[in-house]
BASELO-551023 format. One record per residue (C-alpha): x, y, z negated; residue in one letter; residue number from 1. Coordinates in nm, 3 decimals. Example, Ala and Ser with C-alpha at 12.3 -4.5 7.8 and 13.67 -1.06 7.14 Angstrom:
BEGIN
[[1.230; -0.450; -0.780]; 'A'; 1]
[[1.367; -0.106; -0.714]; 'S'; 2]
This chain:
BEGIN
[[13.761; 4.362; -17.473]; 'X'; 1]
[[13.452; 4.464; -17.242]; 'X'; 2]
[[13.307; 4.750; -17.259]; 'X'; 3]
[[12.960; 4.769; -17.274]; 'X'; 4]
[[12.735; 5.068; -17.166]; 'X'; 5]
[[12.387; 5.065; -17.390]; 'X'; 6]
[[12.272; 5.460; -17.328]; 'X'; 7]
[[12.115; 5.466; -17.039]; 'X'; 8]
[[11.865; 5.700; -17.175]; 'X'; 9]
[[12.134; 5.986; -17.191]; 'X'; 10]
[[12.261; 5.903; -16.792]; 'X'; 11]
[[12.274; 5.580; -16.596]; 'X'; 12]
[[12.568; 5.508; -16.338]; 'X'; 13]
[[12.544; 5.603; -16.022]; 'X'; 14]
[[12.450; 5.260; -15.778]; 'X'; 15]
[[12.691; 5.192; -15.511]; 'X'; 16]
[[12.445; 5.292; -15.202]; 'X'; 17]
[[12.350; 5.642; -15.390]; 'X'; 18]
[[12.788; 5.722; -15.353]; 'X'; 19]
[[12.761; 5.604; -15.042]; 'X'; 20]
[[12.493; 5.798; -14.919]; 'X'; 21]
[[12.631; 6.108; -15.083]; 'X'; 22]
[[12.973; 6.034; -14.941]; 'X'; 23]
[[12.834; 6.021; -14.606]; 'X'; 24]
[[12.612; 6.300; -14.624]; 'X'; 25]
[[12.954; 6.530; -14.734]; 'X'; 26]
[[13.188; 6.388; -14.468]; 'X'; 27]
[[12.880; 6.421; -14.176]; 'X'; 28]
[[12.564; 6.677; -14.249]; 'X'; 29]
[[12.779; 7.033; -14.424]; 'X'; 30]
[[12.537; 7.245; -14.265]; 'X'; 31]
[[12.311; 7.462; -14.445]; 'X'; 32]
[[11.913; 7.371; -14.472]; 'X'; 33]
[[11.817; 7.716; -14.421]; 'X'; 34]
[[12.014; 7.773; -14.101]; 'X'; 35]
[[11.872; 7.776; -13.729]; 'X'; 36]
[[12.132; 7.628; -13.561]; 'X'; 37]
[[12.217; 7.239; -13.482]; 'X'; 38]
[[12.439; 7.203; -13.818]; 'X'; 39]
[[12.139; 7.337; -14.011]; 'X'; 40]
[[11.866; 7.198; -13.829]; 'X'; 41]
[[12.050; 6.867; -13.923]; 'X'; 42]
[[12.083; 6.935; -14.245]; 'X'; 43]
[[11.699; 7.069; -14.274]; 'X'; 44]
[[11.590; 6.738; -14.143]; 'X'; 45]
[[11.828; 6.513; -14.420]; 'X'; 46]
[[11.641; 6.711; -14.693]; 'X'; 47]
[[11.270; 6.649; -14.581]; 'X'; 48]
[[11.384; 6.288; -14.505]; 'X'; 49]
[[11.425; 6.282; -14.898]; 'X'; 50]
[[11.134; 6.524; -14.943]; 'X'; 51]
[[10.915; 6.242; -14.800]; 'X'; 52]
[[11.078; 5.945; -14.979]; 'X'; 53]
[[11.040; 6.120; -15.328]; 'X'; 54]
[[10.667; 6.244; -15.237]; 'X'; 55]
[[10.573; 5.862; -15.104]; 'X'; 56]
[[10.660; 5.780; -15.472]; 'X'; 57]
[[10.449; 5.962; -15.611]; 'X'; 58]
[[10.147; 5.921; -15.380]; 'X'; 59]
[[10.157; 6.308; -15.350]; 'X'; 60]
[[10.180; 6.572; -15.076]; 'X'; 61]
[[10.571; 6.607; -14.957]; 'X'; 62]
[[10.566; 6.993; -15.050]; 'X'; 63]
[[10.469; 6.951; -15.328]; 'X'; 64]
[[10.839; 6.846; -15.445]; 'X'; 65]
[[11.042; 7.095; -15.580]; 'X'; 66]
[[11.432; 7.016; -15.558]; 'X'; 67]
[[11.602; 7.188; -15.811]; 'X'; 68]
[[11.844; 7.104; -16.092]; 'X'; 69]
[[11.693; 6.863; -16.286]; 'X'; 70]
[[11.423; 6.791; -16.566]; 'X'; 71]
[[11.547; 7.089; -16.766]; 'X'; 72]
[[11.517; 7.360; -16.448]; 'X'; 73]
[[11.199; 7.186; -16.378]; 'X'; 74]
[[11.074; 7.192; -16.734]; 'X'; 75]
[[11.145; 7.598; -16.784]; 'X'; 76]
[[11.010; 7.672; -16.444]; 'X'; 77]
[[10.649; 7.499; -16.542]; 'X'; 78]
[[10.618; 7.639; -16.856]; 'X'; 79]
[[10.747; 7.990; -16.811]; 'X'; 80]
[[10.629; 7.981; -16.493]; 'X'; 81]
[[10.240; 7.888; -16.568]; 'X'; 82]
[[10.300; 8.114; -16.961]; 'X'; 83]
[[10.401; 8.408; -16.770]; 'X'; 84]
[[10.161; 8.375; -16.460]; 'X'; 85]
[[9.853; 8.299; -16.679]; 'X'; 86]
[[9.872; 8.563; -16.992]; 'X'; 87]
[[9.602; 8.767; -16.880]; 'X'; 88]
[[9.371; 8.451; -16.926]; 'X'; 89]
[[9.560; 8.309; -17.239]; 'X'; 90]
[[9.852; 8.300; -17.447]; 'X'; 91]
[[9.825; 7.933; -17.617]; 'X'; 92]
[[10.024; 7.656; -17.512]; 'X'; 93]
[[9.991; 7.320; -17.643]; 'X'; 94]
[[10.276; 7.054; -17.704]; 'X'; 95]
[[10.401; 6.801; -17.930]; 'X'; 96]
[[10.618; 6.760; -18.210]; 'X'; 97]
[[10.882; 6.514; -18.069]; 'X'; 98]
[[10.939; 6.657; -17.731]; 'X'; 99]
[[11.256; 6.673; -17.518]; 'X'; 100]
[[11.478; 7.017; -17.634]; 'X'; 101]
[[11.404; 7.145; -17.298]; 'X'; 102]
[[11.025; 7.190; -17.388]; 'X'; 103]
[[11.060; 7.278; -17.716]; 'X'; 104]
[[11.299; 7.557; -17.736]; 'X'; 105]
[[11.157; 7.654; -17.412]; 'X'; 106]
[[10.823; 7.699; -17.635]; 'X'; 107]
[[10.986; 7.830; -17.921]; 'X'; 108]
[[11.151; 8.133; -17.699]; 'X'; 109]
[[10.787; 8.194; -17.620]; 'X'; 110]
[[10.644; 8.193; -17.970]; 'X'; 111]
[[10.896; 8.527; -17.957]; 'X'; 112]
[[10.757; 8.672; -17.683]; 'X'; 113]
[[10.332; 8.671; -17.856]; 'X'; 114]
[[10.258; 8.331; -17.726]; 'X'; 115]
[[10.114; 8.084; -17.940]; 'X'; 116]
[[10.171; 7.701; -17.962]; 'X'; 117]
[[10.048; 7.446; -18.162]; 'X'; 118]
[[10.311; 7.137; -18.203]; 'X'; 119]
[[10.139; 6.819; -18.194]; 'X'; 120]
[[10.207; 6.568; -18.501]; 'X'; 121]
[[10.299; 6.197; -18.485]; 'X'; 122]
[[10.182; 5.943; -18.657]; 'X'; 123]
[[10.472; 5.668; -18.854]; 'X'; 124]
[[10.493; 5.510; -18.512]; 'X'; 125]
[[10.554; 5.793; -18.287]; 'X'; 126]
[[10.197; 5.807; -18.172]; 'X'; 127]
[[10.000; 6.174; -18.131]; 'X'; 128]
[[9.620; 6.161; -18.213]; 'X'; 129]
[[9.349; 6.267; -17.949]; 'X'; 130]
[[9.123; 6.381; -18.184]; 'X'; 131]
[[9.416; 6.637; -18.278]; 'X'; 132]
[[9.463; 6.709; -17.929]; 'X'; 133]
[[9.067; 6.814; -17.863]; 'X'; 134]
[[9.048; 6.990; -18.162]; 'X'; 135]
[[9.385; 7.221; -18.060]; 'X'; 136]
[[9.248; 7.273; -17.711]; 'X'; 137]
[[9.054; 7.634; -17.693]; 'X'; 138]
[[8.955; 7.853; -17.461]; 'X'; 139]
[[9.289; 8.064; -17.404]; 'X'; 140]
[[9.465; 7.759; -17.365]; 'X'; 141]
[[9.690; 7.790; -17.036]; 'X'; 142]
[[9.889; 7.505; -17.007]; 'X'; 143]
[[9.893; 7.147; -17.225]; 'X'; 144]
[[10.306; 6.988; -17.179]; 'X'; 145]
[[10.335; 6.599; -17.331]; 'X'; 146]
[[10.609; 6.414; -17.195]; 'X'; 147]
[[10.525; 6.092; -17.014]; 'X'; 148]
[[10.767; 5.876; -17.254]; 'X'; 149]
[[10.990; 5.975; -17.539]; 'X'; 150]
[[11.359; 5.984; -17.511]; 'X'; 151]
[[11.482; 5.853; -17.858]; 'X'; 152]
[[11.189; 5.592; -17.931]; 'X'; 153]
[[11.082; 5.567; -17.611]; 'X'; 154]
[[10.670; 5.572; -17.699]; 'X'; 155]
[[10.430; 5.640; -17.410]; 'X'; 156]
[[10.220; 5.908; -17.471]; 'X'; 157]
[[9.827; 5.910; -17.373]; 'X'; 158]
[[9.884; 6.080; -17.029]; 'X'; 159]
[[9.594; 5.961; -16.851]; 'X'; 160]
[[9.360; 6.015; -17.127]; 'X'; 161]
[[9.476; 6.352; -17.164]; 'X'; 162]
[[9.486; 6.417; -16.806]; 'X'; 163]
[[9.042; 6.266; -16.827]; 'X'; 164]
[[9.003; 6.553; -17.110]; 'X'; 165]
[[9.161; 6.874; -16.938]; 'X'; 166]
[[8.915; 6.774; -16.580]; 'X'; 167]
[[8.719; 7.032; -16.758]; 'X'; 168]
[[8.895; 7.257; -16.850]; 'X'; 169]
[[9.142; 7.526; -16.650]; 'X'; 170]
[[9.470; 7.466; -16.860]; 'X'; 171]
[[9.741; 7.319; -16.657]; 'X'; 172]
[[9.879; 6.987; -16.705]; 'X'; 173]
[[10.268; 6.933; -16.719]; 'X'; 174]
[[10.461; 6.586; -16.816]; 'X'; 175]
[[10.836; 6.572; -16.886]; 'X'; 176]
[[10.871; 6.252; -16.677]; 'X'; 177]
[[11.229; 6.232; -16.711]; 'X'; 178]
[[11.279; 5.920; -16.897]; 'X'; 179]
[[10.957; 5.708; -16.714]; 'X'; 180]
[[10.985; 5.805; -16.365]; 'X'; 181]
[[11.148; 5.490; -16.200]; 'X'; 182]
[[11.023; 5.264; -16.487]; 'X'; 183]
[[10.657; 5.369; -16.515]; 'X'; 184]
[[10.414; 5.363; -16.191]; 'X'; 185]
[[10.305; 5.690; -16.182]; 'X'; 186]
[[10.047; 5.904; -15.955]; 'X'; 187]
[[9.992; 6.246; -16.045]; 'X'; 188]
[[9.645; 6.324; -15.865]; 'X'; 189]
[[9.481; 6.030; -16.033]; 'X'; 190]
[[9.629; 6.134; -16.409]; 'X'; 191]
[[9.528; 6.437; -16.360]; 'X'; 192]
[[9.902; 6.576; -16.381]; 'X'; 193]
[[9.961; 6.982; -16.218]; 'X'; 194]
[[10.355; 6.974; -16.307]; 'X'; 195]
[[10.601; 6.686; -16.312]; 'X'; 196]
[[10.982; 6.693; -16.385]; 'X'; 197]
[[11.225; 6.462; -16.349]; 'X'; 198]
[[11.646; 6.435; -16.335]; 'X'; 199]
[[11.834; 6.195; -16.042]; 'X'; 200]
[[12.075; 6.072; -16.325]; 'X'; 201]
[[11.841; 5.885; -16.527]; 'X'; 202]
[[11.710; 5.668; -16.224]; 'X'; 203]
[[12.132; 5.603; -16.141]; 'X'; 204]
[[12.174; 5.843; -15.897]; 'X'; 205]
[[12.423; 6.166; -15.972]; 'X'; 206]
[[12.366; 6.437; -16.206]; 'X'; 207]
[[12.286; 6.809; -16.165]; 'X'; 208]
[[12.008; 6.742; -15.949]; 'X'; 209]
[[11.574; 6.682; -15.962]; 'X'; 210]
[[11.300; 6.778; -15.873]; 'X'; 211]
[[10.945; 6.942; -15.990]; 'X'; 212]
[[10.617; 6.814; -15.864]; 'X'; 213]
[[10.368; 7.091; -15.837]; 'X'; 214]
[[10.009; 7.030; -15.752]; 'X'; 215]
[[9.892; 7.248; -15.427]; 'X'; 216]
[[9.577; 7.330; -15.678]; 'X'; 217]
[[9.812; 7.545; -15.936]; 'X'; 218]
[[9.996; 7.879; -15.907]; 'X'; 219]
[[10.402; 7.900; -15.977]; 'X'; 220]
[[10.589; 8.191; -16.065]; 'X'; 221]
[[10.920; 8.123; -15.980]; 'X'; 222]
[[11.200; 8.037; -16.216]; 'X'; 223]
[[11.488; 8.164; -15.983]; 'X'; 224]
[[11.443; 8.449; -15.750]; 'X'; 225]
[[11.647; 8.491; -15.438]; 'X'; 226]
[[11.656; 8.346; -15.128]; 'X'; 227]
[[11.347; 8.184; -14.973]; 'X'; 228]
[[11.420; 7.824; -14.996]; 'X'; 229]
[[11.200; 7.551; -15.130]; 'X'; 230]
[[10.895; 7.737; -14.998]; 'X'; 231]
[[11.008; 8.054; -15.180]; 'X'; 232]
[[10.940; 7.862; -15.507]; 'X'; 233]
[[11.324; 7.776; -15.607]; 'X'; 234]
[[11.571; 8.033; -15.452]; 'X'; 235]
[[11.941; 7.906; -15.365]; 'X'; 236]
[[12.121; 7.678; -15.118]; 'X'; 237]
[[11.972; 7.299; -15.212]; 'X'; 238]
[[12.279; 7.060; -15.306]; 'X'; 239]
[[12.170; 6.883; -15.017]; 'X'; 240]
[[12.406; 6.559; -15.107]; 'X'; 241]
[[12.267; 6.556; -15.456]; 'X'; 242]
[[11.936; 6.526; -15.307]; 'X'; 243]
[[11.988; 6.295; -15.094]; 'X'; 244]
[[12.151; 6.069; -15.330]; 'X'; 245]
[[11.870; 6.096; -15.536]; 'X'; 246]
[[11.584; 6.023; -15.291]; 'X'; 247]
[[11.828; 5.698; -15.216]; 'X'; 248]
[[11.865; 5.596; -15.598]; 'X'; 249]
[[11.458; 5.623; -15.555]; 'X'; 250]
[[11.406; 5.398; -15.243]; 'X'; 251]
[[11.618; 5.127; -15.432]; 'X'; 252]
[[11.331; 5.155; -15.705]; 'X'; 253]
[[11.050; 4.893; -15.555]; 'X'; 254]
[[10.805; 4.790; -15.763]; 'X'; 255]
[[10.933; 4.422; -15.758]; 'X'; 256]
[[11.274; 4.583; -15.856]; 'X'; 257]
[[11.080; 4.798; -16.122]; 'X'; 258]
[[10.867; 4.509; -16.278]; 'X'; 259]
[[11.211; 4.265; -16.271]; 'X'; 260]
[[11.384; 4.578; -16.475]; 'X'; 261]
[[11.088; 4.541; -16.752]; 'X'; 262]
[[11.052; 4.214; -16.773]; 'X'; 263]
[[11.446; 4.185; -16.860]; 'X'; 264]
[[11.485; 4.457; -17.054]; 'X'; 265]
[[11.154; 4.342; -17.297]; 'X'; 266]
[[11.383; 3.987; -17.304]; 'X'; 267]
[[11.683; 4.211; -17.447]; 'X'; 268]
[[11.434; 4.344; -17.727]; 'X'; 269]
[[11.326; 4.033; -17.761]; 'X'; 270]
[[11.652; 3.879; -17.823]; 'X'; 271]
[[11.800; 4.135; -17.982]; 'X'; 272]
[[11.542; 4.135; -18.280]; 'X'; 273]
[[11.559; 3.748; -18.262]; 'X'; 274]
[[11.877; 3.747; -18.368]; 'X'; 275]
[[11.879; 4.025; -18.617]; 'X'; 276]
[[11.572; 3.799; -18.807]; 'X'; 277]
[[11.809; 3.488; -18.787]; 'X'; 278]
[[12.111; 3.712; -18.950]; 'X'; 279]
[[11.848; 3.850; -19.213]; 'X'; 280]
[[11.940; 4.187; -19.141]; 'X'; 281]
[[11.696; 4.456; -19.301]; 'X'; 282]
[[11.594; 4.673; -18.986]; 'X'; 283]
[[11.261; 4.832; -18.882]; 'X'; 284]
[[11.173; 4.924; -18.501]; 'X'; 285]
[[11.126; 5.328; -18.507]; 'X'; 286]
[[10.815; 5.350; -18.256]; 'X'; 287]
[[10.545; 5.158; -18.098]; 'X'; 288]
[[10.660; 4.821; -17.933]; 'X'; 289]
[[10.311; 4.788; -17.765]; 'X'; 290]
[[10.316; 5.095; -17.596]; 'X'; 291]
[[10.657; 5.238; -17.521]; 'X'; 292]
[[10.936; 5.216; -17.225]; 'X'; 293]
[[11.116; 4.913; -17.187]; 'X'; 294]
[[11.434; 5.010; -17.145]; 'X'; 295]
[[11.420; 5.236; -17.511]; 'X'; 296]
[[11.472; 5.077; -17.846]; 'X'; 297]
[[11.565; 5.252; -18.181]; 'X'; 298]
[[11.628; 5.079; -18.476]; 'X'; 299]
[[11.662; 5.149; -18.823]; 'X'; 300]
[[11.856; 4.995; -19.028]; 'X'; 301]
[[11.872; 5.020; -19.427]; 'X'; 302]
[[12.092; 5.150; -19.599]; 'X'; 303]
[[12.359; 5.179; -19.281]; 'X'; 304]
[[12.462; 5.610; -19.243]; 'X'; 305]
[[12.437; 5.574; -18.844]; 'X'; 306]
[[12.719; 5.767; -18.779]; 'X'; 307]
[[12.940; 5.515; -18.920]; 'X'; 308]
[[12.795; 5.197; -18.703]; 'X'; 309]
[[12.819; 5.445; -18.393]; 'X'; 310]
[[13.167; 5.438; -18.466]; 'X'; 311]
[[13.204; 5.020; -18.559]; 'X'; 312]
[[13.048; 4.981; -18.220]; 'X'; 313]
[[13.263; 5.221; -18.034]; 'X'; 314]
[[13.572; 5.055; -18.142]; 'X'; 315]
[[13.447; 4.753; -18.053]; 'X'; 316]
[[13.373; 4.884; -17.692]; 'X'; 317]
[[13.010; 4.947; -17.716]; 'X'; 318]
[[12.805; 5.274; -17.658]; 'X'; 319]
[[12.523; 5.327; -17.789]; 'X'; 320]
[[12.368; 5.687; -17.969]; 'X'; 321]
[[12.221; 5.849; -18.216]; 'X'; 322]
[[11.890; 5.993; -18.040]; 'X'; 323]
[[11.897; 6.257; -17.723]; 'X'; 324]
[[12.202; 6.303; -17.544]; 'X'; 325]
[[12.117; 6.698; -17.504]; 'X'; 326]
[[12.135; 6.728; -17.897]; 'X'; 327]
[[12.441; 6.509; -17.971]; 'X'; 328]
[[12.755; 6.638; -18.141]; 'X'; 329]
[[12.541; 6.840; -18.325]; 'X'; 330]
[[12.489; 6.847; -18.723]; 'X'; 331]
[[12.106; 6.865; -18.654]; 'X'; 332]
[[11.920; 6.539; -18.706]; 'X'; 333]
[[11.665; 6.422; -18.488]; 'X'; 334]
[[11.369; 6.603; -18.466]; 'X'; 335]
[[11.165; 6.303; -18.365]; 'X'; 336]
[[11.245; 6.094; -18.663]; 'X'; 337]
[[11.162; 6.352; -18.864]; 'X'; 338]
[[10.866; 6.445; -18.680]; 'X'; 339]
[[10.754; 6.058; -18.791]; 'X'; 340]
[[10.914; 6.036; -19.127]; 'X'; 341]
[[10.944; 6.389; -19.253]; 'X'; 342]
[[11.249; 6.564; -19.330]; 'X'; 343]
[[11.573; 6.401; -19.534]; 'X'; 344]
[[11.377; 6.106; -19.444]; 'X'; 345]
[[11.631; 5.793; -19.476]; 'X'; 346]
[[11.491; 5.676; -19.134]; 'X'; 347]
[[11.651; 5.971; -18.966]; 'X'; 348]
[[12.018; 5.898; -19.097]; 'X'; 349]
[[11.996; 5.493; -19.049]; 'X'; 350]
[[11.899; 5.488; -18.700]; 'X'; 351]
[[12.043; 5.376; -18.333]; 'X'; 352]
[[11.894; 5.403; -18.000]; 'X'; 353]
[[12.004; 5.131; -17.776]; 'X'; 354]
[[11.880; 5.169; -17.424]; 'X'; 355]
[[11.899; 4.926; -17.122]; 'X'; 356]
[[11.961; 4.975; -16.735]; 'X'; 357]
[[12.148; 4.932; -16.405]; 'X'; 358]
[[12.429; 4.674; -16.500]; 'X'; 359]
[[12.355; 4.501; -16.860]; 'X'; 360]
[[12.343; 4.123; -16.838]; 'X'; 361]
[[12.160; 3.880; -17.153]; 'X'; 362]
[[12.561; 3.777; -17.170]; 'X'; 363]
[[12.653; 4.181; -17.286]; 'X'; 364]
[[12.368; 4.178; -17.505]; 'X'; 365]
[[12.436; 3.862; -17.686]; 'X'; 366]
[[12.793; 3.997; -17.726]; 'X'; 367]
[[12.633; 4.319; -17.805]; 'X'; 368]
[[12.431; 4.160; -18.094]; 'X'; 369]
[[12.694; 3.996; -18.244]; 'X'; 370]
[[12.915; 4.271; -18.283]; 'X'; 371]
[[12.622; 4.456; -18.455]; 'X'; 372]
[[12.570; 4.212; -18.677]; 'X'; 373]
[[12.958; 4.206; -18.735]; 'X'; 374]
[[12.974; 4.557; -18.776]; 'X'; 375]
[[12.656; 4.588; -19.039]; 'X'; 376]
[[12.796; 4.313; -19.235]; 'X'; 377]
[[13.129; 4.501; -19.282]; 'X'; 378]
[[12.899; 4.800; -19.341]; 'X'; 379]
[[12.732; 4.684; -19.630]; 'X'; 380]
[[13.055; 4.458; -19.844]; 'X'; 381]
């Protein structure tokens, strides 16, 4: 029996070149960034090597990447940082209702500290309405955070729209871009963007490592305080390897490569749902198939408890998940679904998220389709 890996949302292997680049940066460059001598100054010049790669994808300024530990290190330090470092001018934050944990517990903790936030609804489809945007956006308003693209149903939100309505005004701009970078084109200075985050092992390269993009027009107070590294704006010795790795997983991200990725992975929707007409299986697509990430799908299906497909598909050597990786093995449901369908919703105890990457072939999702059509037809004797 194969197994078959379809949650790339929650982490994506690691590519062959991005061990290989680690492995060579461990065995040859041990030095320490932040030391004078030849080990260090060899190690200095590995990191802004990957400085400039990750900036040149980005069309920004190459300090203005932040390394750091991934998208939820980068998330905290943009929000705290800008919450903390702009009180005297405001204390309201703007968000929405289906973001990643990172952001929202990060905004909750707030809420106990005086701050105020207004949570963004979703429409049925995942979709937040500008009109409620301009209406929540007031004068004390310090900082707006709407991720890029959503995790479990993978819609796109209205970033450069958003981006067009804060030119006006001075709250900062900050997009979780953890599950679009690599798949989406993206240029921060044209959307308008001050903050972006972002984790290495969502674009296959190794976990524990990421980086922020901060705009040279905003001010930072610093998550971690210590030493003076990252331009005194993330203290403590860079996992140089990690970084490296990552800045390789993004050179192997072309644009030819990225547009190939979409175009296949909108053929596995494609066939997937196909088949699931042919079998006259009742499903519904959670989310906006117009406007959402290509490697994301989440499906509903009636009358099936999810948990119990999860584990038809695991026995038959297939992964897929419930919704976020980061809220998994928990008893809460998702918090997107029920953002979209309202609580004790069916929708939020009948549905999968399948997601695509590095690795899946049509012949793993045919396979993959019929043992899901196995499995609900078992379900539902």
């Amino acid at each position: 029996m194969e197994n078959i890996y379809l949650d790339h949302a929650a982490t994506s292997p690691m590519h062959p070149e991005v061990i290989a680049e680690m492995t060579k940066v461990m065995s040859e460059t041990f030095g320490n960034p932040s030391s004078v001598h030849y080990f260090g100054r060899q190690a200095a010049g590995k990191l802004e090597m990957a400085r400039e790669i990750i900036g040149k994808s980005l069309g920004v300024k190459y300090h203005e990447i932040i390394f750091n530990g991934g998208g939820t290190e980068g998330d905290n330090t943009a929000i705290l940082g800008t919450a903390f470092g702009r009180q005297a001018e405001g204390r309201h934050l703007i968000t929405t209702q289906i973001e990643h944990p990172a952001v929202i517990n990060t905004m909750k903790y707030l809420e106990t500290k005086g701050f105020e936030v207004t949570y963004l609804p979703v429409d049925r489809k995942g979709n937040i309405s500008l009109e409620d945007f301009e209406a929540s956006l007031r004068p004390d308003t310090t900082l707006v955070s709407i991720m890029y693209g959503n995790n479990e149903i993978g819609n796109l939100m209205p970033i450069k729209e958003i981006g067009e309505r804060l030119k006006e005004h001075p709250a900062y701009f900050h997009t979780d871009a953890v599950q679009a970078y690599g798949n989406q084109m993206i240029q921060p200075h044209e959307l308008g963007i001050d903050f972006l985050s972002t984790s290495a092992h969502k674009i296959n390269g190794p976990k524990g490592v990421g980086f922020l993009y901060k705009s040279d027009e905003v001010k930072l107070i610093p998550l971690l305080r210590g030493g003076e590294q990252e331009e005194k704006r993330r203290a403590g010795t860079e996992n140089l390897a990690g970084i490296c790795g990552m800045a390789k997983a993004v050179e192997l991200l072309t644009e030819e490569k990225r547009k190939s990725h979409r175009q296949l992975y909108d053929q596995f929707t494609q066939k997937i749902l196909a088949k699931l007409d042919d079998a006259k299986i009742d499903y519904q697509v959670n989310g906006d198939l117009r406007n959402k990430l290509p490697h994301v799908l989440n499906l509903r299906f009636t009358g099936i408890i999810n948990d119990l497909l999860l584990m038809k598909l695991d026995l038959r050597g297939i992964a897929v998940s419930t919704g976020s990786a980061c809220t998994a093995g928990t008893i809460d449901p998702s918090h997107v679904l029920e953002a979209m369908y309202g609580k004790n919703a069916p929708e939020v105890k009948e549905s999968l998220r399948i997601s695509f990457g590095y690795g899946n072939t049509m012949e793993q999702i045919d396979y993959f389709t019929e043992q899901l059509i196995a499995s609900l037809q078992e379900l539902t004797k």
